[in-house]
C-alpha positions in Angstrom: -7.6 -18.9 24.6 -10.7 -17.6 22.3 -9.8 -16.0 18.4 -12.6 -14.3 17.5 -14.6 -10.7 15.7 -14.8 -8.0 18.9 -18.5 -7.4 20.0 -19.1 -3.6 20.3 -19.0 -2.8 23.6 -15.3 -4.4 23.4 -14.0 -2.2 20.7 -13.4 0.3 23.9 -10.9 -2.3 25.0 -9.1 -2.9 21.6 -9.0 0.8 21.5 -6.9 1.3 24.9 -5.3 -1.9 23.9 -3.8 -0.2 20.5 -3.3 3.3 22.8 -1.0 1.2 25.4 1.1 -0.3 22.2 1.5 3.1 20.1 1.0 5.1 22.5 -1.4 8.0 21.4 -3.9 9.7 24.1 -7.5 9.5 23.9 -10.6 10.7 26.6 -12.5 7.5 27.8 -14.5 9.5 30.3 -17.2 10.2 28.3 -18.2 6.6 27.1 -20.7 5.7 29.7 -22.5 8.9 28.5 -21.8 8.2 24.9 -21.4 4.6 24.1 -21.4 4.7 20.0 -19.0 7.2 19.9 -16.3 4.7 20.7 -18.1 1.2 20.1 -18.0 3.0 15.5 -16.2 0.6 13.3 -16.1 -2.3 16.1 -16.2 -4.5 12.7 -12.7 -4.7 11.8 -11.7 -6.0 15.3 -10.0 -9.1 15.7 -8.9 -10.2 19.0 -7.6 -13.1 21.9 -8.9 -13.4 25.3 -7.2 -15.6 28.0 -9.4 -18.3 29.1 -10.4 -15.5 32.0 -12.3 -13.6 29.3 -9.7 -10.7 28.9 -8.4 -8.9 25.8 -4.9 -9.4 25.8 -4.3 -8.8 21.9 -5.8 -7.6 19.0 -5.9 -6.4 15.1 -8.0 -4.1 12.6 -8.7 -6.1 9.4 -10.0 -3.8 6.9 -11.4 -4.9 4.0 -10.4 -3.2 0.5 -10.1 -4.0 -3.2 -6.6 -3.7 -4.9 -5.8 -3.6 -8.8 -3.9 -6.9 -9.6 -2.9 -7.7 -12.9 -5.8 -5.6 -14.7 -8.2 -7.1 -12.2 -9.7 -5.3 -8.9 -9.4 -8.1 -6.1 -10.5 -8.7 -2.5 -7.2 -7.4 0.2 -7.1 -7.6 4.0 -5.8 -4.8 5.1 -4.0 -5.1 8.7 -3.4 -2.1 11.3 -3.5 -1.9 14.9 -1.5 -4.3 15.6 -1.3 -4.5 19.8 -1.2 -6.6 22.9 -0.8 -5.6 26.8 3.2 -5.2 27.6 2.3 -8.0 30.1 0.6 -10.7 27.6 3.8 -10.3 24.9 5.8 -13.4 24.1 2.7 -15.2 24.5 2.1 -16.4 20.8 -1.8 -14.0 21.1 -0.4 -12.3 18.2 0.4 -15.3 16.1 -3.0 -16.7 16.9 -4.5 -13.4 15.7 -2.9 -13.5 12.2 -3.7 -17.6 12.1 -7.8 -16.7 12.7 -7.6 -13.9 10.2 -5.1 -15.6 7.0 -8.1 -18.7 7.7 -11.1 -15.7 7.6 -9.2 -14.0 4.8 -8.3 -17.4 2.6 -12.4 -18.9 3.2 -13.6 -15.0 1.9 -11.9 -15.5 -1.3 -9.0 -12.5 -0.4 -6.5 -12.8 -2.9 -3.7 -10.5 -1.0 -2.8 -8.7 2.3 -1.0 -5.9 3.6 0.3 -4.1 6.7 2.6 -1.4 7.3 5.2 -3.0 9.7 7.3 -1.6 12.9 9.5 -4.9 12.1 10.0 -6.3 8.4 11.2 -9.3 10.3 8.9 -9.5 13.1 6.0 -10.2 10.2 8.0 -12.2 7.9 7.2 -15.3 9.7 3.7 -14.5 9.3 3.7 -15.2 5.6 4.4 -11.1 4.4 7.2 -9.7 2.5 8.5 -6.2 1.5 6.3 -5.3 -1.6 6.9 -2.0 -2.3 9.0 0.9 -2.1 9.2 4.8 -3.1 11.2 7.7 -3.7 11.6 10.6 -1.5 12.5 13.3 -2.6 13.9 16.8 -1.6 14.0 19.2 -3.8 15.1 23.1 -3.8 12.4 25.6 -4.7 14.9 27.7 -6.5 15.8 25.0 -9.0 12.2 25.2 -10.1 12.9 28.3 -12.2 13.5 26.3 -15.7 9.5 25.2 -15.8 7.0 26.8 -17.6 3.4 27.7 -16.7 0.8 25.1 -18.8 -2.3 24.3 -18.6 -4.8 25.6 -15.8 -4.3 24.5 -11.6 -7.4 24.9 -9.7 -7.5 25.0 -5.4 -10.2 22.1 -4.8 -12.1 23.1 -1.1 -14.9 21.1 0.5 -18.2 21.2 -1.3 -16.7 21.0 -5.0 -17.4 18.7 -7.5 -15.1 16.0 -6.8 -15.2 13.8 -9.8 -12.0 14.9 -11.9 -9.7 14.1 -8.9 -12.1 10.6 -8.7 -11.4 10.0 -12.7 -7.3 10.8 -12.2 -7.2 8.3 -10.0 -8.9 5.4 -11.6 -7.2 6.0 -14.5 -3.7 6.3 -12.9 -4.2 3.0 -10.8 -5.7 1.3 -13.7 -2.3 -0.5 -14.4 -0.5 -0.4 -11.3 -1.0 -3.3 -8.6 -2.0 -3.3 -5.0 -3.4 0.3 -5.9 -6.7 0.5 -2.9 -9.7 1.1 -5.3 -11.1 4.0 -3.5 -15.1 4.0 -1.9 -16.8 7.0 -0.8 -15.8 6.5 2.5 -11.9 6.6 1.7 -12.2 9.6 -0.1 -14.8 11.6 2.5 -11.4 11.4 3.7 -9.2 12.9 1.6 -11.8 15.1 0.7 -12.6 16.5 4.0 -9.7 18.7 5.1 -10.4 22.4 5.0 -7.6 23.9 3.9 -7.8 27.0 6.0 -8.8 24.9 8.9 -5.9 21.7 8.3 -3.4 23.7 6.4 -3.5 20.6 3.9 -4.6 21.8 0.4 -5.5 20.2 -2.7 -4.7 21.4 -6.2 -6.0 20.2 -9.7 -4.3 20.5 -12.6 -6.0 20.7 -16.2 -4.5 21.1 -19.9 -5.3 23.2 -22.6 -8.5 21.4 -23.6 -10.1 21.7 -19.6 -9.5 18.2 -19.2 -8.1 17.1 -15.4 -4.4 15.6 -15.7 -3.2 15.4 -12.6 -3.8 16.3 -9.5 -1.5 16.8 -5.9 -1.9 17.2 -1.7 0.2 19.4 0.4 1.0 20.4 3.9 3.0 23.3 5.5 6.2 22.6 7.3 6.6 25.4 9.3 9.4 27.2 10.9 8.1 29.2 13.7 11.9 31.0 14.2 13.0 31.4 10.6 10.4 31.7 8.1 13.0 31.4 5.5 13.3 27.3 6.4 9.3 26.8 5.6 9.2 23.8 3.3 6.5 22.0 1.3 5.1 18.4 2.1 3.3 16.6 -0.9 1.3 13.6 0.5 0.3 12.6 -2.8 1.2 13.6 -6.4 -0.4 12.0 -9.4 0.1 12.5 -13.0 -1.2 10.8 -15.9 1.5 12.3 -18.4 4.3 14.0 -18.7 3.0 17.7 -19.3 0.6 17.2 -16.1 3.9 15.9 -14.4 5.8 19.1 -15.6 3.0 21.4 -15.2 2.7 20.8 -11.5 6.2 21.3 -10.9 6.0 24.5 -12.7 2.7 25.7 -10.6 5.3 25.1 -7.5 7.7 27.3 -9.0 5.0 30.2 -7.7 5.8 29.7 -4.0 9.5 30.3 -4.4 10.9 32.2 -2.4 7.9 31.3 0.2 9.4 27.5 0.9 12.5 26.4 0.5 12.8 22.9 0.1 10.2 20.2 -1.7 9.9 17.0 -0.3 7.9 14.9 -2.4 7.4 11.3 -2.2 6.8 9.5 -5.6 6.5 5.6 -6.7 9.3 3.6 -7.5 8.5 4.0 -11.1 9.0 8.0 -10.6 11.6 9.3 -13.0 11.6 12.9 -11.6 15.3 13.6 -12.7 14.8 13.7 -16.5 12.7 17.1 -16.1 15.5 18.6 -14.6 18.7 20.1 -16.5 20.8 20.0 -12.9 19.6 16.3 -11.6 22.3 16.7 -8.8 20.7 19.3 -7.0 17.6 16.3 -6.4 18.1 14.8 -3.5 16.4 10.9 -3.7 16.0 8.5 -1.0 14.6 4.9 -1.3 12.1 4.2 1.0 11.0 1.2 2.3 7.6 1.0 2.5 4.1 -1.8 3.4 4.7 -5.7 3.6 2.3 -8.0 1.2 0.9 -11.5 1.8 -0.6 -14.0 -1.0 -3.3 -15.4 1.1 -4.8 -17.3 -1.7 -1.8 -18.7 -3.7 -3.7 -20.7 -6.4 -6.3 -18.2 -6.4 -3.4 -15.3 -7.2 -1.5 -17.1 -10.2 -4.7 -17.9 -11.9 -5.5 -14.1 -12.0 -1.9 -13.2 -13.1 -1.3 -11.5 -15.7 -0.3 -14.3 -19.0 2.9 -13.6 -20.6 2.6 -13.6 -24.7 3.6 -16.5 -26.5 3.1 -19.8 -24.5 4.8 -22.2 -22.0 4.6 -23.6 -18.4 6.0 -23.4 -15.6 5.6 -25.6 -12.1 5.9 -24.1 -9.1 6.6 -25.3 -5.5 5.0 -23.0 -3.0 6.7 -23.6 0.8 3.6 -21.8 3.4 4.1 -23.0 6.7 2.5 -20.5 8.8 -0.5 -21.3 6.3 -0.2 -24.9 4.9 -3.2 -24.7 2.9 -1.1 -22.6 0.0 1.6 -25.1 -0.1 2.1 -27.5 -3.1 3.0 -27.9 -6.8 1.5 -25.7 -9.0 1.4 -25.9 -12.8 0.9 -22.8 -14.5 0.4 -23.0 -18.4 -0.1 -20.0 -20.9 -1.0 -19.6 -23.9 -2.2 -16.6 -26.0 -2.5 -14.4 -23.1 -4.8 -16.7 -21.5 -3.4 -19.1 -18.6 -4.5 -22.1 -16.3 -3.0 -23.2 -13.5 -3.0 -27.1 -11.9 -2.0 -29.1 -9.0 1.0 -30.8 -10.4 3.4 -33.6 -9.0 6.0 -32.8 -11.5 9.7 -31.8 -10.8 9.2 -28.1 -10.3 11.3 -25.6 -11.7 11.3 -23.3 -8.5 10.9 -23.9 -5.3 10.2 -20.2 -3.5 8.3 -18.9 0.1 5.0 -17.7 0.1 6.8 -14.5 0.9 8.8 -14.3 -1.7 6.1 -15.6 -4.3 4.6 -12.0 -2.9 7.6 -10.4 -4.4 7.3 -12.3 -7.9 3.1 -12.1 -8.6 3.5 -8.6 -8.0 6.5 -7.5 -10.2 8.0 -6.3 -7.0 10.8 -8.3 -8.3 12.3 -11.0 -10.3 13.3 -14.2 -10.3 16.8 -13.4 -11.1 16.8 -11.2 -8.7 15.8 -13.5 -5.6 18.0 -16.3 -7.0 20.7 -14.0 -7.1 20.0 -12.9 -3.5 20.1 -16.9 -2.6 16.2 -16.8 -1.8 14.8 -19.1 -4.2 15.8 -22.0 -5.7 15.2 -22.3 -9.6 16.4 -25.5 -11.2 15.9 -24.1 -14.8 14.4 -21.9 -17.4 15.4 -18.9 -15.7 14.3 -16.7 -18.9 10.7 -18.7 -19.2 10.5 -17.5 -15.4 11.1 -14.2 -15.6 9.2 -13.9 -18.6 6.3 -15.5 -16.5 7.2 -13.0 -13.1 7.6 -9.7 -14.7 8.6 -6.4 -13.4 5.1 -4.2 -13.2 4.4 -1.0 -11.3 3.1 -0.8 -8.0 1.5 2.0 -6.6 -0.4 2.0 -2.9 -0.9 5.4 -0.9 -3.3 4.7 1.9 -3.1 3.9 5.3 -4.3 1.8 7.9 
């Protein structure tokens, strides 16, 4: 068995591989004729080959930079995940995420995140829920209490892009895992004609002409009853609560065209205060991506201090990845903080995975003791005081 980058002319392979697994439909006909057409972004391919030479699995590892803590950090983003229905059960997948948490953890990557078919399945690879949102469905007609403020501008293809850019950065700018966005991720977003796509962008401003918030939205259509046409937002962000208000109102315009909102907002959403009826707001949790700390010592040093000053020693448990395991002494002071090898008795004893859970603010240490996840010996308020609950925010695929 050979781990290992794809070459390019194998990224043809990986991409029939991954078609097989999720099973999408693509024309290979034309790559004899057209070889770069299907050998583009060969880069992120990671994959095993039987001692025969043959791709039986493979991965996309993408890299990104995530806020963390105030900082913007190196992430592994994982996709693609597939091997040949005849080559499963055969541990290629497992070697696959071994080669690439040992690439990740020698490039100085601090986290990484997938989007799972199995919570479970990945688990055993190190990851762990780390984030969740709110959908939301929610009736055009009970729109009618918000008032027009500020100005909403349609953004199209070829307009000056940098007020949507600024809402962003400044939305993210406390809110971990957030993908700090390149050119190339927002070519992306920027690149859908609405009257091609149906996807449309809108930009909201206040009184002063100053961009606030901004959201993205596709049709739902009913092609027998134009009555059930609802509206899709595939991202919504706000950076008050007058943008916040102000966007809601702007929707109040398509009544009676849709019927129904469905809106999906961060956990930290609280959507039913700007409504007088909250009942009539339908909210769902959602679960959503899995996290991995790849680099464990690497992570706590970067972590956010808590005010005042203490210490804490932690026992770190990482057996898919052995090199994170040990006794870590974390010690604050000031809002500055160091962390150690220690031999001393810890005072919790967690999983990589659920350490995931804790750096992040996804949750608690209460919380996870409570659940019988992790064991802490004492100091339970010095360690939730040290693990706080932050906002998360993360919105892009791969």
């Amino acid at each position: 068995m050979e781990i290992r980058p794809i070459k390019p002319a194998e990224r043809i392979q990986l991409s029939k591989i991954q078609g097989i697994a999720f099973l999408f439909t693509q024309d290979f006909s034309e790559y004899e004729q057209n070889p770069e057409k299907f050998e583009k972004g060969y880069e992120t391919g990671r994959a095993a080959f039987d001692d025969s030479g043959k791709m039986c699995s493979g991965l996309e590892l993408i890299p990104y930079h995530v806020r963390f803590d105030g900082n913007t950090v190196p992430m592994g983003g994982i996709g693609g995940v597939a091997s040949l229905p005849e080559e499963r059960k055969k541990r290629y997948i497992r070697k696959v995420f071994e080669y690439c948490t040992e690439e990740m953890y020698e490039k100085g990557v601090v986290f990484s995140y997938l989007y799972p078919f199995s919570h479970e399945y990945y688990r055993k690879f190190g990851y762990e829920l780390n984030l969740t949102g709110i959908e939301c469905a929610v009736p055009f007609s009970s729109l009618s209490h918000f008032r027009q403020t500020g100005d909403v501008r349609m953004f199209v293809p070829g307009m000056e892009t940098s007020d949507i850019i600024s809402v962003y950065r400044q939305f993210i700018q406390d809110k971990n895992l957030s993908v700090v966005r390149e050119q190339k991720h927002w070519e992306r977003f920027f690149g859908k004609d609405p009257f091609k796509t149906n996807i449309f962008l809108y930009v909201w401003y206040d009184g002063e002409g100053v961009a606030k918030g901004y959201f993205q939205y596709s049709v739902e259509r009913n092609e027998k009853n134009r009555q059930e046409q609802n509206m899709k937002i595939h991202e919504f962000i706000w950076l008050n609560g007058e943008a916040f208000a102000g966007m809601l109102a702007f929707l109040n315009g398509f009544y009676p065209q849709f019927r129904n909102l469905f809106l999906r907002l961060p956990h930290f959403a609280d959507i039913l205060s700007f409504f007088p009826e909250p009942y009539k707001v339908e909210q769902h949790i959602r679960t959503q991506g899995m996290n991995r700390v790849v680099n464990v010592r690497k992570a706590l040093q970067l972590m956010k201090a808590p005010s005042g000053s203490g210490e804490a020693v932690i026992e770190v448990e990482d057996p898919f990845f052995p090199r994170n395991s040990g006794r870590y002494l974390v010690v604050w002071e000031d809002g500055k903080s160091g962390v150690a090898e220690s031999d001393r008795e810890p005072d919790m004893i967690c999983s990589v995975n659920d350490l995931s859970q804790l750096i992040t603010g996804f949750a608690t240490v209460s919380q996870l003791h409570t659940a019988g996840r992790i064991e802490a010996k004492r100091g339970f308020d010095r360690l939730d005081k040290l693990f706080a609950k932050k906002k998360l925010f993360l919105n892009d695929h791969f």
